[in-house]
C-alpha positions as CSV (number, residue, x, y, z in Angstrom):
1,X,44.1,82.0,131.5
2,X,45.0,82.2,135.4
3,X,43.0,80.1,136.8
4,X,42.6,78.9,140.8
5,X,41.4,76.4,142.7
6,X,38.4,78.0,143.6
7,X,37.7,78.0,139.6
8,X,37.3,74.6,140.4
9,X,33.5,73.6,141.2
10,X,31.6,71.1,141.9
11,X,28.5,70.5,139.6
12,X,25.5,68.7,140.4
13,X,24.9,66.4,137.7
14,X,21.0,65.4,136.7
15,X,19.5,62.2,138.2
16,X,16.7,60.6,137.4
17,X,15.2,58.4,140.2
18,X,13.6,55.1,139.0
19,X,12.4,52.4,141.3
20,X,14.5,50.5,138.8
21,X,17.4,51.9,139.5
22,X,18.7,55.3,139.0
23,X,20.5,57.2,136.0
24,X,22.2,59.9,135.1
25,X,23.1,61.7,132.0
26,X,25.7,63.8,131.6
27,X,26.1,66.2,128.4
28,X,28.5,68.1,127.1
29,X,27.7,72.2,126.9
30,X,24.5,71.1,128.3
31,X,25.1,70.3,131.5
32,X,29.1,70.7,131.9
33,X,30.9,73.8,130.2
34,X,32.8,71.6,127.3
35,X,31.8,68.7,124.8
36,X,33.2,65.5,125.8
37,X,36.2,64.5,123.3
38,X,37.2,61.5,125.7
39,X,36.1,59.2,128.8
40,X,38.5,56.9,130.8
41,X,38.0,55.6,134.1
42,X,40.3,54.7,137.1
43,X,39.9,51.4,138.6
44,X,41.2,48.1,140.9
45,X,43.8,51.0,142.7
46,X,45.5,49.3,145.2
47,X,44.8,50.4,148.8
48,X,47.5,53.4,149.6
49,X,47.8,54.4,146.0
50,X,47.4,57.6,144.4
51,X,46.6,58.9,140.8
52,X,47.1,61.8,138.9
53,X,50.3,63.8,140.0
54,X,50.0,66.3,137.0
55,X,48.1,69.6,135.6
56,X,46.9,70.2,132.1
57,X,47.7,73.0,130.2
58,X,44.7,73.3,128.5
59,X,42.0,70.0,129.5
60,X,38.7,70.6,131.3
61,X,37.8,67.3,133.3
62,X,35.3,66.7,134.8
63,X,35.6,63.9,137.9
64,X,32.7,61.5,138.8
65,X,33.1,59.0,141.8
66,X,31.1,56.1,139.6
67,X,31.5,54.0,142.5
68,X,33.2,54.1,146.2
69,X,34.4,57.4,146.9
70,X,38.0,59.0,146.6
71,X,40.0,62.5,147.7
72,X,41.2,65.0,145.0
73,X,43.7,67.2,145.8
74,X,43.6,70.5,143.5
75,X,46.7,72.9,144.0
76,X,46.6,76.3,141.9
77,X,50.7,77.2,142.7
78,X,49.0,79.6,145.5
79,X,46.2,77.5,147.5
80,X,44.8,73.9,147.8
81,X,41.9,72.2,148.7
82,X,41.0,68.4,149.1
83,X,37.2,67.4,147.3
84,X,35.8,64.4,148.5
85,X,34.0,62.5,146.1
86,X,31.4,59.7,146.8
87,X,28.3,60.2,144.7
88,X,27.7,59.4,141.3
89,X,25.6,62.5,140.7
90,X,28.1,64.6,141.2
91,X,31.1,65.9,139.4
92,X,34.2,68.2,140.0
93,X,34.8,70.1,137.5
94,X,39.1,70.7,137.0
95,X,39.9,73.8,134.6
96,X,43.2,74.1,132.6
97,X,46.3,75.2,135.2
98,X,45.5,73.2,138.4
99,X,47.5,70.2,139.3
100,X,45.7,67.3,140.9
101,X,46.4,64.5,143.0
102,X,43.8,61.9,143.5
103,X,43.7,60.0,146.8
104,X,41.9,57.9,149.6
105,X,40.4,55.1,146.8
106,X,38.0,53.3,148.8
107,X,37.7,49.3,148.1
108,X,35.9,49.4,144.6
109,X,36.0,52.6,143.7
110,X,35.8,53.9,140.5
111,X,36.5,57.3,139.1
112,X,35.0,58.1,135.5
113,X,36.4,61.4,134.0
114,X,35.0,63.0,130.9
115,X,37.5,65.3,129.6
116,X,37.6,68.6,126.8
117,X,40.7,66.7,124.4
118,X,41.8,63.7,123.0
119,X,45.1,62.3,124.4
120,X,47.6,65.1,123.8
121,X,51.1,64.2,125.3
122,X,51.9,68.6,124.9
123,X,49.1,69.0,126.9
124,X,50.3,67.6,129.9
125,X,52.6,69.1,133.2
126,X,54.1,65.9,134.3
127,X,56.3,67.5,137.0
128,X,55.7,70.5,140.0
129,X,58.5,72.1,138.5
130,X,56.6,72.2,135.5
131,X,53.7,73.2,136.4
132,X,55.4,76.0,138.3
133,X,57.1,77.5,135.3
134,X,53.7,77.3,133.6
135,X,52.2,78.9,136.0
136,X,54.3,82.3,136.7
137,X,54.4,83.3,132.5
């Protein structure tokens, strides 16, 4: 699969408003193009830090700014572009072949990512040079 950064959407992801408070429910092949084999979130970053710094060879993601708001940086070997995240309903879908870089953590923010796999070590381009070598087979 060659895939770009422009492959790389955001989705709006279904809230339901309550004067109690608001939720949303995200779904996998119902609302985002994969079933959900894994959920971690990002948390506490340190101002000036960044996260990420890798591509997956195979992963869907899918980004949520749970709280606060951060950058993502998605590079496709050819072009970039920076997505600013900073609403829970709301999620940027990453395909397989795009490194990311994620950025600009406000104070408290919190990124939840739902993702396609389980933890698979293969899976992952750790380096540029990597990811460059996977990209031009």
């Amino acid at each position: 699969m060659i895939s770009s950064v422009y492959d790389c959407v955001i989705l709006p992801l279904n809230k339901i408003h309550n004067r109690d408070g608001n939720i949303t429910i995200v779904e996998g092949q119902k609302n985002i193009p994969f079933d959900i084999k894994r959920i971690y979130y990002l948390y506490d970053i340190p101002g000036g830090e960044a996260r990420g710094g890798h591509a997956h060879k195979e992963l869907y993601q899918l980004i949520v700014a749970a709280g606060g708001s951060f950058d993502v940086l998605l590079d496709d070997g050819n072009n970039k572009k920076i997505v600013t995240l900073n609403r829970p309903d709301y999620g940027l879908l990453i395909v397989p072949g795009i490194w990311r870089e994620l950025f600009e953590f406000s104070s408290g923010a919190i990124s939840l990512v739902l993702a396609s796999h389980k933890y698979d070590e293969e899976d992952y381009l750790r380096t540029y040079k990597e990811f460059n070598n996977f990209k031009i087979r």
